[in-house]
C-alpha positions as CSV (number, residue, x, y, z in Angstrom):
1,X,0.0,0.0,0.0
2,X,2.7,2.3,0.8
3,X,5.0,2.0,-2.7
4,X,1.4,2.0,-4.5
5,X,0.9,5.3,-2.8
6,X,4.3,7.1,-3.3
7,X,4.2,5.9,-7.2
8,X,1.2,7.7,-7.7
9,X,2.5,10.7,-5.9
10,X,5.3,10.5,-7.9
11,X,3.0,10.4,-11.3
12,X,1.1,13.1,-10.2
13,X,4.1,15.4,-9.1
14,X,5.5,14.7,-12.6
15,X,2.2,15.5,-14.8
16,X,2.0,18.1,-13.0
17,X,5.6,19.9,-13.3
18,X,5.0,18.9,-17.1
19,X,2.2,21.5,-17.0
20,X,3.6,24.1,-15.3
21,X,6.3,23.5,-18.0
22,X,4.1,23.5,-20.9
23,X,2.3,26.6,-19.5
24,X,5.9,28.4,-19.0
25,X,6.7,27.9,-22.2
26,X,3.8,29.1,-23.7
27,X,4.0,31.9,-21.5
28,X,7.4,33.3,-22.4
29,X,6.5,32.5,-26.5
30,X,3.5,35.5,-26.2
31,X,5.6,38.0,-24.3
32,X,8.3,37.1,-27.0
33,X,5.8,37.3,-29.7
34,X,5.0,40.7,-28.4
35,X,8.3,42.0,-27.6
36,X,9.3,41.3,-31.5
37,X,6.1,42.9,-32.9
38,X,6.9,46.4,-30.6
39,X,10.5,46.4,-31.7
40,X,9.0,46.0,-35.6
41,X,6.6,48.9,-34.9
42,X,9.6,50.8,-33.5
43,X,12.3,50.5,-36.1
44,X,9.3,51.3,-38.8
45,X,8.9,54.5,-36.7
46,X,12.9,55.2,-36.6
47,X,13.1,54.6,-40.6
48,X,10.7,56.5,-41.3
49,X,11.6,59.2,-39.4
50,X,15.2,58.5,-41.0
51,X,13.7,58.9,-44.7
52,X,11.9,62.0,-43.6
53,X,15.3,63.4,-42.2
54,X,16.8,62.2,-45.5
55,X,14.7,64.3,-47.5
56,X,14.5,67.6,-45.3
57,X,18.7,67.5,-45.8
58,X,18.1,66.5,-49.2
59,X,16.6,69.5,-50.0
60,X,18.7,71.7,-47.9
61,X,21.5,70.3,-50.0
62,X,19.9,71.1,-53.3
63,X,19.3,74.5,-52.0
64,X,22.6,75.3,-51.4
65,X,24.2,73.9,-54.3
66,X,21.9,76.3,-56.3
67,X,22.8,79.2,-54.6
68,X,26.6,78.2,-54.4
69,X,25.7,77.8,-58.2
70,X,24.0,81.2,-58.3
71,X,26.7,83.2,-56.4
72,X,29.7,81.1,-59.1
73,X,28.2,82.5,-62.2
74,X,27.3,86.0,-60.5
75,X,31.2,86.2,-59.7
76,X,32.4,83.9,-63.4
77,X,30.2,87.0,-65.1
78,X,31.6,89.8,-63.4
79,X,35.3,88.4,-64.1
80,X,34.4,87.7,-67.2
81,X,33.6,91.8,-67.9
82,X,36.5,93.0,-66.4
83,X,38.9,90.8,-68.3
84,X,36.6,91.9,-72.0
85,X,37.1,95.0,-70.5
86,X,41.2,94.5,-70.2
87,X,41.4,92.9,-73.3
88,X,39.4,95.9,-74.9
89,X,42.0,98.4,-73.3
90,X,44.5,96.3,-74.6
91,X,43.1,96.2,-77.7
92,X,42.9,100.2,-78.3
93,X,46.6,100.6,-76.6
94,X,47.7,98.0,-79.8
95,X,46.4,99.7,-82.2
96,X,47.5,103.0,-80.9
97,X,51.0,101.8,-81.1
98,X,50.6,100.4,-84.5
99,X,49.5,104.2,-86.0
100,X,52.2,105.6,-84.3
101,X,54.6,102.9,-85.7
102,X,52.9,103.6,-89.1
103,X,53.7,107.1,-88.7
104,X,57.3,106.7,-87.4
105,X,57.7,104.1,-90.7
106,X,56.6,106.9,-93.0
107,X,58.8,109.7,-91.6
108,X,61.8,107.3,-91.7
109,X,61.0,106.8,-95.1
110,X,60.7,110.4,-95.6
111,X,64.2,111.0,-93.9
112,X,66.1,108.3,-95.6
113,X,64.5,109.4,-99.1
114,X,66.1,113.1,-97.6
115,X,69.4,111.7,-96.5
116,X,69.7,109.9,-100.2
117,X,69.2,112.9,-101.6
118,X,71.6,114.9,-99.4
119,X,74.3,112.1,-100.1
120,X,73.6,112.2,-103.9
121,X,74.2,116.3,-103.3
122,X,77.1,115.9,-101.2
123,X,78.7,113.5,-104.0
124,X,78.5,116.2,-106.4
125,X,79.7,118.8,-104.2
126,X,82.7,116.1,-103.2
127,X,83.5,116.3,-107.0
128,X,83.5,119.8,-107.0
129,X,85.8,120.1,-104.5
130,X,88.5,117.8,-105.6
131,X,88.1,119.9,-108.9
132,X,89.1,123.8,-106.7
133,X,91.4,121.4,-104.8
134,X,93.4,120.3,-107.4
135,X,93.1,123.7,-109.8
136,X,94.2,125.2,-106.2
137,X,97.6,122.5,-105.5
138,X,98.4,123.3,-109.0
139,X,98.5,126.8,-108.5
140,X,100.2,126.7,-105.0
141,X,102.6,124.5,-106.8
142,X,103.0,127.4,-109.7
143,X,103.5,129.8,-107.4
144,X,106.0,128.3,-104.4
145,X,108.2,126.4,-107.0
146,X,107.4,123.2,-104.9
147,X,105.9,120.3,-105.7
148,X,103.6,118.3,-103.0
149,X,106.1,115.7,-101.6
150,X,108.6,118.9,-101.2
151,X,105.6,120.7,-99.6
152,X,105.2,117.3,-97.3
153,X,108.6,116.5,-96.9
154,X,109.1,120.8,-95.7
155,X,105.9,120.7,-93.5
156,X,106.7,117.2,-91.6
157,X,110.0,119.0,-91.0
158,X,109.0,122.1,-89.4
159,X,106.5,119.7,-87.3
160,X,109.2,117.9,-86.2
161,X,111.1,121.0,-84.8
162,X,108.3,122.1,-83.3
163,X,106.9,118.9,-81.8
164,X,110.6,118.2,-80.0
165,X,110.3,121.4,-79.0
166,X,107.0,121.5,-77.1
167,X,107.6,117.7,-76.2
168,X,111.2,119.5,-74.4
169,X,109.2,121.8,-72.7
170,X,106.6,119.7,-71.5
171,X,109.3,117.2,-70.1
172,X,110.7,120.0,-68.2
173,X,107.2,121.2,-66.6
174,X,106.3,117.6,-65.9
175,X,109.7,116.9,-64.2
176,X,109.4,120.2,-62.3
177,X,106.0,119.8,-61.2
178,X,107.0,116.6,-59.9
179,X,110.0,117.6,-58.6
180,X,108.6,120.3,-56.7
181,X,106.1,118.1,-54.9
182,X,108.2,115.0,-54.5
183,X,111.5,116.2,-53.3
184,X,109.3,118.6,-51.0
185,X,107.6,115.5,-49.6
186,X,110.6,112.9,-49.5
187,X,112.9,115.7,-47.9
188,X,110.5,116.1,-44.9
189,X,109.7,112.0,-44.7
190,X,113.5,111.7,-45.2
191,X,114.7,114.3,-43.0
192,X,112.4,113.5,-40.4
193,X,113.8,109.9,-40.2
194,X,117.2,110.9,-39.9
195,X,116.6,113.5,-37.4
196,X,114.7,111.1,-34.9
197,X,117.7,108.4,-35.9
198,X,121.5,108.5,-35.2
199,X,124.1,105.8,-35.3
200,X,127.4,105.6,-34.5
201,X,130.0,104.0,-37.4
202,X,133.1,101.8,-37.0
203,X,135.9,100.9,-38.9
204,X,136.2,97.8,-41.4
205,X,138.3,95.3,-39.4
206,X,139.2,91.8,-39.5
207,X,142.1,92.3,-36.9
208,X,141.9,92.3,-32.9
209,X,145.0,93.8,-30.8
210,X,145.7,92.9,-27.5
211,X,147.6,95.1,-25.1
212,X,150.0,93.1,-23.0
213,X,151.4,94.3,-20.0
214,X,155.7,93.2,-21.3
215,X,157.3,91.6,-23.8
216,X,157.9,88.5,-22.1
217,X,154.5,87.5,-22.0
218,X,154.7,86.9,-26.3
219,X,157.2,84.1,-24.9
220,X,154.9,82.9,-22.4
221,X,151.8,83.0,-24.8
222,X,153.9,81.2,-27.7
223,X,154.5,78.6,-25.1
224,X,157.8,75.4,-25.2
225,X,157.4,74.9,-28.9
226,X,154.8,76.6,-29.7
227,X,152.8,74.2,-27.9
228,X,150.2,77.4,-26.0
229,X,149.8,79.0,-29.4
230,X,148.6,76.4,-31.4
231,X,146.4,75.3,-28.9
232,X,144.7,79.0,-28.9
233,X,144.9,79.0,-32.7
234,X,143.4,75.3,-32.7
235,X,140.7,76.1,-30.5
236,X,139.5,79.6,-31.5
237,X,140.1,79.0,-35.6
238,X,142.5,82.5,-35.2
239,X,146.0,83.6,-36.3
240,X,147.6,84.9,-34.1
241,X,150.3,87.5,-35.3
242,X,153.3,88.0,-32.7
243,X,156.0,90.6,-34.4
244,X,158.5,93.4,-33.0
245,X,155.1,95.5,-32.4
246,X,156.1,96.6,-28.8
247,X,153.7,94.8,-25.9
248,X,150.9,94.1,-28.1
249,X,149.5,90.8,-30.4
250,X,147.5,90.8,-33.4
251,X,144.2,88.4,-33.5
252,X,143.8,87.7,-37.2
253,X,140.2,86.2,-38.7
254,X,137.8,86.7,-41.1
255,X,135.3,85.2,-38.9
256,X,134.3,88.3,-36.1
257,X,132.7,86.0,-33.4
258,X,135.7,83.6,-33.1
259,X,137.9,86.6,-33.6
260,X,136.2,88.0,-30.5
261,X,136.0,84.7,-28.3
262,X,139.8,84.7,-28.8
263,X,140.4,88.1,-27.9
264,X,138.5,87.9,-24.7
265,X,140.4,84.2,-23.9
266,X,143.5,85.9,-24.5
267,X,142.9,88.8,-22.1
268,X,141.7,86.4,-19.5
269,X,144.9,84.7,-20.1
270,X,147.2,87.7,-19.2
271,X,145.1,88.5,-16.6
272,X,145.4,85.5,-15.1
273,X,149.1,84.5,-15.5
274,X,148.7,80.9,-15.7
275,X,148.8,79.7,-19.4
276,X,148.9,76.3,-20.7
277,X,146.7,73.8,-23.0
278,X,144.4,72.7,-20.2
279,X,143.8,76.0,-18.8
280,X,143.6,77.8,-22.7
281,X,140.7,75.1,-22.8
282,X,139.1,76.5,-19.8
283,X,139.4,80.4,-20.9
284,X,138.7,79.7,-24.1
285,X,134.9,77.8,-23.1
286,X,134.3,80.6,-20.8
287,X,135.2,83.1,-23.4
288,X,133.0,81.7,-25.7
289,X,129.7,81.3,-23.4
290,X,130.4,85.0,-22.4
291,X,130.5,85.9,-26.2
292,X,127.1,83.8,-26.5
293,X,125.4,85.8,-23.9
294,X,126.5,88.9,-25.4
295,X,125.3,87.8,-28.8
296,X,122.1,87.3,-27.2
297,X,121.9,90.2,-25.4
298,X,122.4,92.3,-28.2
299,X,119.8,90.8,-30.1
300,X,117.6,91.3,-27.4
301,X,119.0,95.0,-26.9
302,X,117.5,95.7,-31.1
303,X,114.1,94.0,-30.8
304,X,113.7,96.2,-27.7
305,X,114.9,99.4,-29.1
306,X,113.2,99.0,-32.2
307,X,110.2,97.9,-30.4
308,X,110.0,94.6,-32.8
309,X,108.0,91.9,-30.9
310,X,107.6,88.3,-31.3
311,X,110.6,87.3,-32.9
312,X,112.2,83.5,-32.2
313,X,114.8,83.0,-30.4
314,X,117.1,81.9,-32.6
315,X,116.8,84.6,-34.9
316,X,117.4,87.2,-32.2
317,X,120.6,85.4,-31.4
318,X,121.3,85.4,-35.4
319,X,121.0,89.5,-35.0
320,X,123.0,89.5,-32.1
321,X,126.0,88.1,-34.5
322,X,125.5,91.1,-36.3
323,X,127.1,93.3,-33.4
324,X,130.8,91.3,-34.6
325,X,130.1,91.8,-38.3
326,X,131.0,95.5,-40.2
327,X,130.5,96.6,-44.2
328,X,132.3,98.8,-45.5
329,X,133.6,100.5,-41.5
330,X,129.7,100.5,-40.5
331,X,128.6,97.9,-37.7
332,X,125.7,95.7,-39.7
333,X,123.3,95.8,-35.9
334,X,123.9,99.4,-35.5
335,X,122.9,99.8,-39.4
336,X,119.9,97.4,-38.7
337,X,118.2,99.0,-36.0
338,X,119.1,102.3,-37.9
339,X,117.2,101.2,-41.0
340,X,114.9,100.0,-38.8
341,X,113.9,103.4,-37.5
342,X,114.2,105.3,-40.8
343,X,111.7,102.8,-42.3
344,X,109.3,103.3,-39.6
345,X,109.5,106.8,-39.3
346,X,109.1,106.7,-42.9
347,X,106.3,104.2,-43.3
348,X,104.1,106.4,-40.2
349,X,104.2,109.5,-42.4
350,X,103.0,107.6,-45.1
351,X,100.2,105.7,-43.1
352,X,101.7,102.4,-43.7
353,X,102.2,99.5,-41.4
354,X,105.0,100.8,-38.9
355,X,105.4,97.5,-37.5
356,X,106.2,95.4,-40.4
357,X,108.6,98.4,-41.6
358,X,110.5,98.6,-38.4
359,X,110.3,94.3,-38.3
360,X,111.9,94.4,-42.4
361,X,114.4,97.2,-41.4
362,X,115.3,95.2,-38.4
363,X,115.8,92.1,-40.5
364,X,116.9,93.0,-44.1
365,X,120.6,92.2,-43.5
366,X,120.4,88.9,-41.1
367,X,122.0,86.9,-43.5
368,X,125.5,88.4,-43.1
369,X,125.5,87.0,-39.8
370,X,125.7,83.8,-42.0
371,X,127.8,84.5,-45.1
372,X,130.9,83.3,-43.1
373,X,129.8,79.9,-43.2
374,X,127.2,79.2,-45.7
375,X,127.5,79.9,-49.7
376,X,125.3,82.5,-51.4
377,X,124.6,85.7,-51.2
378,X,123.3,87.4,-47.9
379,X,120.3,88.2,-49.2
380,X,119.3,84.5,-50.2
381,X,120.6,83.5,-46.4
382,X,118.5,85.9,-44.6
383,X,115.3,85.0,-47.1
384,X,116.1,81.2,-46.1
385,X,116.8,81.8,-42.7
386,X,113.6,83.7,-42.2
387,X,111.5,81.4,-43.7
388,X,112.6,78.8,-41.2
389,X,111.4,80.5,-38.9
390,X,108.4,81.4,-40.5
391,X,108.8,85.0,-41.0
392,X,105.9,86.6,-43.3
393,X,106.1,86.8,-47.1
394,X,105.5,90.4,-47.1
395,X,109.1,90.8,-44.9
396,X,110.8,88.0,-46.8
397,X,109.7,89.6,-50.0
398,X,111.1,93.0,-48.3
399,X,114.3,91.5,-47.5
400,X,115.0,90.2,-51.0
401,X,114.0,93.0,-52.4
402,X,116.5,95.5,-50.7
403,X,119.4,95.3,-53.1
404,X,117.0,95.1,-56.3
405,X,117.5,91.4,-56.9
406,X,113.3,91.3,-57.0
407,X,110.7,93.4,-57.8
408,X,109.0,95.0,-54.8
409,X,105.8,93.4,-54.2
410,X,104.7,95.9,-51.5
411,X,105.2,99.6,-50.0
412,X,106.7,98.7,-47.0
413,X,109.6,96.7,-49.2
414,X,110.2,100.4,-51.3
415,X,110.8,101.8,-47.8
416,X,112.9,99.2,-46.7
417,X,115.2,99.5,-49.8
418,X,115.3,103.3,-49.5
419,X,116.0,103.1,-45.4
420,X,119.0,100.9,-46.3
421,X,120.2,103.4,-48.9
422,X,119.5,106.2,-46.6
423,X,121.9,104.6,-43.6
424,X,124.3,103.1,-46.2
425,X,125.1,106.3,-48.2
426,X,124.7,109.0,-45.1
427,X,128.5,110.8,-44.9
428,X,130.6,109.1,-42.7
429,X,128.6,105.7,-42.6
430,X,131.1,103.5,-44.6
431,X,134.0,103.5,-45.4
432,X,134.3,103.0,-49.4
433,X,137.6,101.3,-51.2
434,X,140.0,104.0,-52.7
435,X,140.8,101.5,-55.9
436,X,136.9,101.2,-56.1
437,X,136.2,104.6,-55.9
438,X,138.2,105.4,-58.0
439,X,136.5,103.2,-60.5
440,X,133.5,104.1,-60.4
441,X,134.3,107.5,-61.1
442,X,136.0,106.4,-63.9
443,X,133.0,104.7,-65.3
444,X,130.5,107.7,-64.5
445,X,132.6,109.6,-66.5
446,X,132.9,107.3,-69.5
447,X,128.9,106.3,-69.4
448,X,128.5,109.9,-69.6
449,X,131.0,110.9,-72.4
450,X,130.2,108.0,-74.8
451,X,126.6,109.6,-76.3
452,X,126.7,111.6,-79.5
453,X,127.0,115.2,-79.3
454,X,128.9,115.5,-75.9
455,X,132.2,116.9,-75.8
456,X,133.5,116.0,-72.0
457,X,132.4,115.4,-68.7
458,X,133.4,115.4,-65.5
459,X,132.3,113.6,-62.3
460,X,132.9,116.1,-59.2
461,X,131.8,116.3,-55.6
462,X,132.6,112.8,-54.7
463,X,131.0,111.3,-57.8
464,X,127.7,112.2,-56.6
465,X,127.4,114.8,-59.5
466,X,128.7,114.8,-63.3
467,X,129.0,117.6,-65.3
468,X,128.7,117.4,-68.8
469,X,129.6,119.6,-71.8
470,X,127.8,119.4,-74.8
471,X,128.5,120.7,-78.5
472,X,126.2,123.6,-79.2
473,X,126.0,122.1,-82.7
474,X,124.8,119.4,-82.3
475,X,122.6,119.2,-79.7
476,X,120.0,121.9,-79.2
477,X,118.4,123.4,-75.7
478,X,115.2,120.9,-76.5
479,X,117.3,118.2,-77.1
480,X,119.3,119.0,-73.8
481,X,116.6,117.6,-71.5
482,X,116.0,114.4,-73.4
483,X,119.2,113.8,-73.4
484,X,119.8,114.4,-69.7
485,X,116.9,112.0,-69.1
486,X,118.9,109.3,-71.2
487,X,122.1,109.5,-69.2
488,X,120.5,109.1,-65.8
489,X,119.0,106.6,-67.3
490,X,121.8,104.9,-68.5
491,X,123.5,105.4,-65.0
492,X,120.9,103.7,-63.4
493,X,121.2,100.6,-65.6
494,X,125.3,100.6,-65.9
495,X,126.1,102.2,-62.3
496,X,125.6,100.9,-58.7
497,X,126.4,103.5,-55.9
498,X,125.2,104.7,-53.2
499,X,122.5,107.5,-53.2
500,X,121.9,109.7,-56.1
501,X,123.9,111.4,-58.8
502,X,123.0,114.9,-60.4
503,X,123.6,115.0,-64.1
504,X,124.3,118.1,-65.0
505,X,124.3,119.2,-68.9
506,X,126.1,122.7,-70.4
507,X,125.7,123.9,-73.4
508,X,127.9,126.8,-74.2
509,X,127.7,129.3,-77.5
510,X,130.5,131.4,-78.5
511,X,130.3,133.9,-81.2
512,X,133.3,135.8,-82.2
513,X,133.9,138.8,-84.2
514,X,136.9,140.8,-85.2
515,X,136.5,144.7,-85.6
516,X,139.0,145.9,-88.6
């Protein structure tokens, strides 16, 4: 009875959950069904809607594009108007210029019909006047007995005469014109240099004398054989000269800074009393550092007085050799720092670079300090030298330049070159060779004599003017001043000395008459 019971239960407890089911089913298929059919109704609504939204911006659309369209054409039409309206003005300005061109066409025309006809005339009237010309050269020729090449030939003639003669006078008012102003203007740049700028002059030596205080020291200093002599001759590269000269020896060398380091050795020497090889050694070392310094301190003394900065060491010491080495009696140092000066002075009244001046002056003549031991001339030594040591090429070109062996290249090199000749040919710098003056006076005078048409001439006043006497025959007061100008000329090119040389041309007329 029990199982019976709880089977049925069971049945009935399952038929029953399948209705429930059934029912649940059914339930949620209607609410679906309705839930579907409001969301049909609500997209129709939202489409339609859309299409009416559509068409309201549809039609917006089309209205603008029409006016856009509208306001396109409005602003096409009125461009379109102002460029007919260009065009037109263009049009009128065209065809204005084509009437005037007619119009210029037709008076050219007009003029070159004229000028044809002016030429056609002037033909005819050239024919008329060859006609009077030649009835008039055939008369002239009747009546002056010359024909037309005489009448050339006597015409070309008196031009000639009268072209030298106004090409003679305009030479001298050229050269005194500029001679006025540039002897006025160099003598004050000159003279101012030299006045600011003094130097003191030496002699021309290659011989040292040392005093002693006896005789008997020549024994002492020749030594047991010789043996002390040589060594000081060995040492220093010297000659030493021991004669009957009374309590003195002679130091002979070409060289001046041995010739000085043996000098000193030997003073130290007699001053000291002891001499013999291994003391010579010692006197001779300390002679020769003492030298050094003094080398060094004279190059140091020029770049300071010249004012000259930033020059190398070695080159400085190079200078200081100068204050051993002479030309012609003058000491080369003194005559550097002296050209130095004068090119300075020279190049601040001229507005020109005073420094590189005074730094060329200072170092136009280094290469004497090496002539003694190098070959070549002093000039290509110092233009090596310099470059070493990387010296500008406006001062190497001014120290090549200063004995004319190059062209100048600048204005401070021309200053150079005349400082040098300034402190070379100043009285009483040097010290000049009789046999060599002599010579050259010679040869001033037979430059001078050897053109046609001079008679003699003379070189006076220390060669540094030549007179010269011309036959009045031959050469006339025009042809006086060409010819001047060609013997300078030719004293320029044949001569070297030192500053200038007047030439001076006479021309002398005599007329004699005897009264009966």
């Amino acid at each position: 009875m029990p199982f019976q019971y709880i089977v049925i239960t069971a049945v009935i407890a399952a038929v029953v959950a399948a209705i429930f089911f059934f029912l649940g089913v059914t339930y949620r298929k209607m609410v679906g069904e309705k839930e579907i059919s409001s969301a049909e109704e609500e997209a129709r609504r939202i489409i339609n809607e859309a299409i009416k939204a559509s068409e309201g911006k549809k039609r917006e659309a089309l209205l603008e594009a029409k006016e856009e369209i509208l306001h396109n054409r409005t602003e096409y039409e009125k461009e379109e108007k102002s460029r007919r309206a260009d065009l037109q003005k263009q049009e009128r300005r065209l065809q204005q210029k084509e009437e005037n061109l007619d119009r210029k066409t037709e008076n050219i025309e007009k003029k070159e019909e004229a000028l044809a006809q002016k030429h056609a005339d002037a033909d005819r009237t050239q024919e008329e006047i060859e006609l009077i010309k030649r009835s008039q050269t055939e008369m002239l020729e009747r009546i002056s007995g010359f024909t037309v090449e005489e009448a050339k030939n006597y015409l070309i003639a008196q031009v000639e005469t009268q072209v030298t003669h106004e090409t003679a006078l305009k030479i001298k008012e050229i050269e005194q014109r500029a001679k006025e102003e540039s002897d006025q203007r160099a003598k004050e740049i000159v003279a101012t240099a030299i006045q600011r700028c003094a130097a003191d002059h030496a002699s021309e030596i290659t011989v040292s004398v040392v005093p002693l205080p006896n005789d008997e020291m020549k024994g002492r200093i020749i030594g047991r054989e010789g043996r002390n002599i040589r060594t000081i001759e060995t040492l220093t590269g010297v000659d030493l000269i021991i004669d009957d000269t009374p309590e003195a020896i002679t130091v002979s060398c070409f060289e001046p800074v041995r010739r000085e380091v043996a000098r000193v050795a030997l003073e130290k020497l007699i001053a000291d009393g002891r001499i013999h090889p291994t003391h010579i050694e010692e006197m001779v070392e300390k002679a020769r550092r003492e030298v050094d310094a003094v080398i060094k301190s004279e190059g140091e003394r020029a770049a300071f007085e010249t004012g000259v900065r930033g020059l190398h060491p070695e080159v400085q010491k190079m200078l200081g050799r100068l204050h051993y080495r002479t030309s012609y009696g003058q000491n080369v140092l003194q005559h550097s720092i002296e050209v130095s000066h004068i090119a300075g002075l020279m190049a601040s009244e001229l507005g020109l670079d005073v420094h590189a001046a005074k730094r060329a002056g200072l170092l136009h003549d280094i290469g004497k300090a090496l002539d003694h031991e190098y070959e070549g001339t002093h000039v290509s030594l110092g233009v090596e030298f310099c470059r070493k040591y990387k010296e500008k090429e406006d001062i190497l070109n001014a120290i090549q330049a200063h004995h004319g062996d190059v062209e100048c290249k600048t204005l401070v090199a021309c200053l150079v070159q005349a400082a040098d000749a300034v402190s070379a040919a100043r009285p009483g710098a040097r010290r000049e060779n009789l046999e060599n003056y002599i010579k050259r006076l010679e040869k001033l005078e037979e430059i001078t004599s050897s053109n046609p048409g001079v008679e003699k001439s003379y070189a006076i006043q220390a060669g540094r003017e030549v007179r010269v006497m011309v036959r009045p025959e031959q050469v006339s007061e025009d042809q006086m001043v060409i010819l001047a100008r060609e013997l300078a000329k030719r004293i320029e090119d044949e001569l070297e000395y030192p500053g200038q040389i007047k030439v001076h041309l006479i021309r002398e007329t005599k007329v004699v008459e005897y009264a009966k």
